[in-house]
C-alpha positions as CSV (number, residue, x, y, z in Angstrom):
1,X,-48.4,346.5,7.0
2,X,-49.2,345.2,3.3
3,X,-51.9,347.4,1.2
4,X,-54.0,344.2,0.9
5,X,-54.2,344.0,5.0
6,X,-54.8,347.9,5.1
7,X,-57.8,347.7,3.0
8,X,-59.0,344.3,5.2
9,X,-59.0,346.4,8.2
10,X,-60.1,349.6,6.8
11,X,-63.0,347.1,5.2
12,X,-63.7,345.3,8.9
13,X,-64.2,349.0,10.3
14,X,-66.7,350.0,7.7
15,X,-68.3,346.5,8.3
16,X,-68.4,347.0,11.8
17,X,-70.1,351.0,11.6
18,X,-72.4,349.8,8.6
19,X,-73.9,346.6,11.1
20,X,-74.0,349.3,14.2
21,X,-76.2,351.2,11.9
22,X,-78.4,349.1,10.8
23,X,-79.4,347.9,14.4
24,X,-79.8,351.6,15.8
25,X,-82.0,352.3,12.6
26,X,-83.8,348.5,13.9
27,X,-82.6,346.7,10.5
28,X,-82.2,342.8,11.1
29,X,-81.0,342.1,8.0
30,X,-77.9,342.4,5.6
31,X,-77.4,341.4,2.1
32,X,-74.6,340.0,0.8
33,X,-74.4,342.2,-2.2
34,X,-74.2,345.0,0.7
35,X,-71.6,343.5,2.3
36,X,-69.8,343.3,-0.8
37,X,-70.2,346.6,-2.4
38,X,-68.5,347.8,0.9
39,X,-66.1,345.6,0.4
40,X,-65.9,347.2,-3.1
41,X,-64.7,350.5,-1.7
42,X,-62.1,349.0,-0.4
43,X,-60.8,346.9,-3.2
44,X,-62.1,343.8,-1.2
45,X,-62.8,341.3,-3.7
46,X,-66.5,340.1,-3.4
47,X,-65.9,336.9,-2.6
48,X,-63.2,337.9,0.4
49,X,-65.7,340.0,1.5
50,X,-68.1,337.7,2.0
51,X,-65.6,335.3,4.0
52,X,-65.3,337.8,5.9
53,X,-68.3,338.7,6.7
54,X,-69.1,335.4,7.8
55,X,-65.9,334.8,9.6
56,X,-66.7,337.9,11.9
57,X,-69.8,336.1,13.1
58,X,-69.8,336.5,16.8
59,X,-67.3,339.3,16.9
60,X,-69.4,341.8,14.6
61,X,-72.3,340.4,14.7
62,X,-74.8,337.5,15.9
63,X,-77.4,335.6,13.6
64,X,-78.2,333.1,10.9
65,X,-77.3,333.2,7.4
66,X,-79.9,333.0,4.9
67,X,-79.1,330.6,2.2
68,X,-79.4,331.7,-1.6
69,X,-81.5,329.9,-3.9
70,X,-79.5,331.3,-6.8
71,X,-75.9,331.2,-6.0
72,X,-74.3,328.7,-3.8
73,X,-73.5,330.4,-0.2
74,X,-75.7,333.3,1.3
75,X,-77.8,335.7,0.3
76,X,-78.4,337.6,3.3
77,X,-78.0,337.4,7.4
78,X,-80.9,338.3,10.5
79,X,-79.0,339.6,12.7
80,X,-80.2,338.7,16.6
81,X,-77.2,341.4,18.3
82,X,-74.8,343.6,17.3
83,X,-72.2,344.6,19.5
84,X,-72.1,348.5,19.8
85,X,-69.2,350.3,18.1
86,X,-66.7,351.5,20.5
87,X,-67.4,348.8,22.7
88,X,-65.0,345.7,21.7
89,X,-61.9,345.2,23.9
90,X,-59.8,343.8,21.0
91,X,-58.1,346.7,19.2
92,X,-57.4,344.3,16.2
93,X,-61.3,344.9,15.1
């Protein structure tokens, strides 16, 4: 396994705990700078991150992406479900 596809996974994990939390503390939203200062801490780059993010829709997470007035893409997600950690039947997550 490359260093670049450790951090991913390691990233996708911390994703995955940090979106749990959010919906046991009854959060409904995520920013994208959130999503990519975790990705930070795992030498994600901000932009990956945010692929990512958006490419684990449906695994990770359910919702709508909010679109940014500033910046082309997203700003932020509602989330409408989040799958509870531990509780995924693909070990690849």
């Amino acid at each position: 396994m490359t260093e670049s596809i450790k951090r991913h996974n390691e990233f996708t994990e911390a994703l995955m705990h940090e979106l749990a939390r959010l919906w046991r503390q009854g959060k409904r939203r995520i920013d994208r700078a959130h999503v990519e200062e975790i990705g930070e801490r795992y030498e994600v780059d901000p932009d990956e991150a945010s692929r990512a993010f958006v490419d684990s829709r449906g695994t990770l997470w359910e919702g709508e992406l909010i679109e940014s007035e500033g910046r082309s893409g997203w700003a932020a997600a509602e989330l409408t479900n989040v799958p509870s950690v531990g509780s995924s039947t693909d070990s690849s997550v």
